[in-house]
N, C-alpha and C positions, 0 to 999 in steps of 0.2 A: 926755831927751826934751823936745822942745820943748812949748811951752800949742798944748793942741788948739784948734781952731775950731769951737766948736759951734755946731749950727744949731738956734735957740732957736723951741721951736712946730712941731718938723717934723713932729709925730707927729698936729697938730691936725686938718689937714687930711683925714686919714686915719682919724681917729677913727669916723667912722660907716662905713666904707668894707663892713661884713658888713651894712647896711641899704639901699645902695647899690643902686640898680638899674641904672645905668653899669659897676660893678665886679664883673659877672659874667655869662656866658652863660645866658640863662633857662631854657632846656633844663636844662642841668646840676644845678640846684640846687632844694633846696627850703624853703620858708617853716622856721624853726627857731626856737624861744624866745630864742636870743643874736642874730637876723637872718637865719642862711640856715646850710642844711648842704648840701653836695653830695649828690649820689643816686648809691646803690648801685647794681649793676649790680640786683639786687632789688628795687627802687624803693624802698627805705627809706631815709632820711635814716642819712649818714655821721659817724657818732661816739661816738669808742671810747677805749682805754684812752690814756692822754698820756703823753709819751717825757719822761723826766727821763733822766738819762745815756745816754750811745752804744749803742746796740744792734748786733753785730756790726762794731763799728770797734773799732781799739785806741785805749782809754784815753794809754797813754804814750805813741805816737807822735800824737794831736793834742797833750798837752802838748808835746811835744818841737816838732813846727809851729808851736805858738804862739810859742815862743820864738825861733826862726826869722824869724815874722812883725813880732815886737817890733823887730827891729832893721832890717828893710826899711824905710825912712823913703819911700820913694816910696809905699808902702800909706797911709800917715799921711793924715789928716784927710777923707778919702772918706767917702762911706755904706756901710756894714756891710748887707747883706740872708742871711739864713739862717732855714734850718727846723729841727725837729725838738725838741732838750731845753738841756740847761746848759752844754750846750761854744759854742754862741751869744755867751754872755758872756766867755767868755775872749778867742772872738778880737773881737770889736768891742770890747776894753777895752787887748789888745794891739797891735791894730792904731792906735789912737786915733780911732775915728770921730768923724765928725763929726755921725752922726746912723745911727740903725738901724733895718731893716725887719725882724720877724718873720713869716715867713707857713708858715702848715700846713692841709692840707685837712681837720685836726680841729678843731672850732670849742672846744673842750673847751682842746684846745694853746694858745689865744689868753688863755684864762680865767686858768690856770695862770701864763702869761710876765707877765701883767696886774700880776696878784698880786705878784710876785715884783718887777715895778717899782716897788710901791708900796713896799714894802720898803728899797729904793736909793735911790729918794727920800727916804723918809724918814729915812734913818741919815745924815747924816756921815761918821762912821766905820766902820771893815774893823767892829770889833768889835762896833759895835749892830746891824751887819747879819748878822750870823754868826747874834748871840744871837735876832733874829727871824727870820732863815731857818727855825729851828728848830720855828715855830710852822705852817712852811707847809702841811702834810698839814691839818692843821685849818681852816685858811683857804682853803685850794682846795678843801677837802669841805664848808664851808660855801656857797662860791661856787658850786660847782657845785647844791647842793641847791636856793640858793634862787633858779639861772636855768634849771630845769627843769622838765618836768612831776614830779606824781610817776611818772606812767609810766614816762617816761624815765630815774627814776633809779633804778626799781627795775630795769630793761632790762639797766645799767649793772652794780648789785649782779650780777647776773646772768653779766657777761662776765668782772667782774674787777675796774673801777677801784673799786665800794664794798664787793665781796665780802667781803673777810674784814678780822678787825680783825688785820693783821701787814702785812707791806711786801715785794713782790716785786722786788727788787731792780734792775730791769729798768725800771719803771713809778713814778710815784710811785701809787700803790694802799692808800696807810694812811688807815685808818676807826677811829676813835678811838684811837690805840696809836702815841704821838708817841715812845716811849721807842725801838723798834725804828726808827723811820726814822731818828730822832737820828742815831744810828751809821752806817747807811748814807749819810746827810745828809753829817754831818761829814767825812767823805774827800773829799768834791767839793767841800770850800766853804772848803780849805785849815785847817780848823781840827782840832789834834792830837786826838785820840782819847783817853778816861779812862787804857786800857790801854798806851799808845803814846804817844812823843814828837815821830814824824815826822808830816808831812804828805803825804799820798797824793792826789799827782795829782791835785792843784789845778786844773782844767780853766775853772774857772767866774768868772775874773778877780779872785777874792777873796784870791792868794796872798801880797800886798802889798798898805800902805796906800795908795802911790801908784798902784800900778796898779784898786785899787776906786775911788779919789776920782774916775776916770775914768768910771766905770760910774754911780757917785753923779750927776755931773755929766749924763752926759746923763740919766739917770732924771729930775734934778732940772729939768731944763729944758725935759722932753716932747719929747725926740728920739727917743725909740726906740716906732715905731708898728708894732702887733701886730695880723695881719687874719686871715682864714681866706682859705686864696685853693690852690685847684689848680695845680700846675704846669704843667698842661696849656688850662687856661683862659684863650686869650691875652684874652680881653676886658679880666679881671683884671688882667694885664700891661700891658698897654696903658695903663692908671690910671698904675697903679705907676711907671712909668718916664715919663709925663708927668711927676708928682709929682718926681719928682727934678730934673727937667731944669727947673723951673722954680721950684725951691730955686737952682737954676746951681751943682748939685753932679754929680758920677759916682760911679758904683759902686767899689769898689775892693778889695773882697772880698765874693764868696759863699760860700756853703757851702750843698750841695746834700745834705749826707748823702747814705744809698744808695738815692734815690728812684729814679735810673735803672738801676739792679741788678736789683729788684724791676717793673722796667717789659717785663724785656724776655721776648719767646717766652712771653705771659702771656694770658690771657684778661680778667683784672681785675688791678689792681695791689695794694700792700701794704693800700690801705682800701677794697676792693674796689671801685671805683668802674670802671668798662667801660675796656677798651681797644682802640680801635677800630683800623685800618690809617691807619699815620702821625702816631700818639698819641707814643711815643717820640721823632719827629724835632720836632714839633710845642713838645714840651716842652723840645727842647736850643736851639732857637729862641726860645721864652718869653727862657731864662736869658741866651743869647746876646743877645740885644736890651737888653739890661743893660748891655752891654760889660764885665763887669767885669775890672779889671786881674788880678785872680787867683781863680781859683774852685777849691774845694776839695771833691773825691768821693770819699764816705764807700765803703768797701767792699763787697761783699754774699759772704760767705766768701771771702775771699780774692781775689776778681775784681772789678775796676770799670771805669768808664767815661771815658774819657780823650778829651772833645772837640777838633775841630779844623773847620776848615773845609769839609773836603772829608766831614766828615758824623761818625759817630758809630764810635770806633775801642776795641773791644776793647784791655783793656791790664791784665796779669800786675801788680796792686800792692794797697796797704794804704791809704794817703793821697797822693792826687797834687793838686801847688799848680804846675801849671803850670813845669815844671823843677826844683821841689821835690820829690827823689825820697829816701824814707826806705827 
């Protein structure tokens, strides 16, 4: 692999972007202790348990896509944009970005990715960051606690993310009890198991030193900016894609997980937030206006969504990258 091209400071500009009153439709959203949450279709403020690995996607075929995308050299040195949990980092570390967008309509999701760069930043090494990974339930349950109400985070204890003190494997969900996430940790973050030799399905760009130094690098340069931002909110978009175009970079991989799965034939979507007549096309539009060279749609059992031009095309698969069919 050739030295990536980072874009040093990309994430600065973007920094306040959830206090922002340009970066959001006022309608939609409401006043929130991190800056703004989006409103439920129940006019409650949107935020809830936060996605640490795939939810209904397969595990080894994004592994398997990322390695795929390692060797596509036209993906190389673009901006990375994606939502959701830790498969984020594998492909913006495989692909070599030059800088990265996180966005989720959980303001919660943003706290978490936050965390987790602080981390990259500060390690150097695969190995110092493995060994503070391991601290992250603690640090995201401290983050959380002390940027909320307590209302809010007793609301929270309530649904699941501080519930119990054990780890939902689904969720990062661990409330004092770093020993059981450890385990579940350690399969994602490439590091062998006490019981086990192998490593399982490394997804999160730590499976090598030189492909972490990657991840370190931008961590360490403030390239990779983490927002709350609706799929569906082009006001939001409309930022975001300034923001790039006047870096005089392009997109060159999204990953949309299976936010359009969850959108369709719905009344509210996966965070219940309303879905109105043209909410769907609206949102393939958002991503579309991104150009990006390859966009990557997460499944919803078994069925996803396979954009094109002539609009929004039902499509029989597991992970589709745009002629990338596993």
């Amino acid at each position: 692999m050739g030295r990536a091209k980072i874009i040093k400071n990309f994430a600065s500009r973007l920094a306040d972007f959830d206090q922002r009153a340009d970066t959001a439709t006022p309608a939609l959203v409401l006043p929130f202790p991190t800056g703004r949450a989006y409103k439920r279709k129940d006019g409650l403020p949107c935020f809830d348990e936060v996605f640490f690995k795939p939810i209904g996607e397969d595990v080894v075929r994004h592994r398997r896509q990322q390695e795929v995308i390692a060797e596509n050299k036209a993906i190389r040195n673009g901006v990375y944009i994606g939502t959701a949990g830790i498969a984020n980092y594998g492909y913006m570390a495989h692909s070599r970005a030059s800088a990265a967008i996180l966005f989720d309509i959980n303001p919660l999701q943003r706290l978490l990715h936050e965390e987790m760069i602080k981390i990259f930043a500060a390690n150097p090494t695969l190995e110092g960051a493995q060994k503070e990974l391991l601290e992250l339930p603690q640090r995201f349950i401290k983050r959380v606690e002390s940027s909320l109400t307590k209302e809010q985070v007793e609301k929270l204890k309530g649904v699941g993310v501080l519930k119990n003190p054990r780890v939902n494997p689904s969720y990062v969900v661990s409330y004092r009890d770093p020993e059981i996430f450890s385990e579940e940790l350690a399969s994602f973050i490439g590091m062998p198991r006490e019981d086990r030799t192998d490593r399982r399905h490394p997804i999160m760009g730590l499976d090598d030193r030189k492909t972490y130094a990657h991840l370190h690098a931008l961590a360490k340069n403030n390239a990779i900016a983490c927002v709350t931002l609706d799929i569906k909110d082009t006001k939001g978009w409309q930022v975001i894609t300034k923001h790039i175009k006047a870096n005089g970079a392009e997109v060159s991989l999204a990953y949309v997980s299976n936010i359009f799965y969850f959108m369709r034939g719905q009344e509210v979507d996966f965070a219940h937030t309303p879905l109105l007549k043209g909410s769907l096309e609206k949102a393939w539009r958002n991503v579309n206006r991104l150009a990006p060279l390859y966009t990557l749609y997460g499944h919803g059992r078994a069925h996803t969504l396979k954009m094109s031009d002539e609009g929004i095309v039902p499509r029989v698969s597991v992970l589709v990258c745009q002629g990338i069919h596993f």
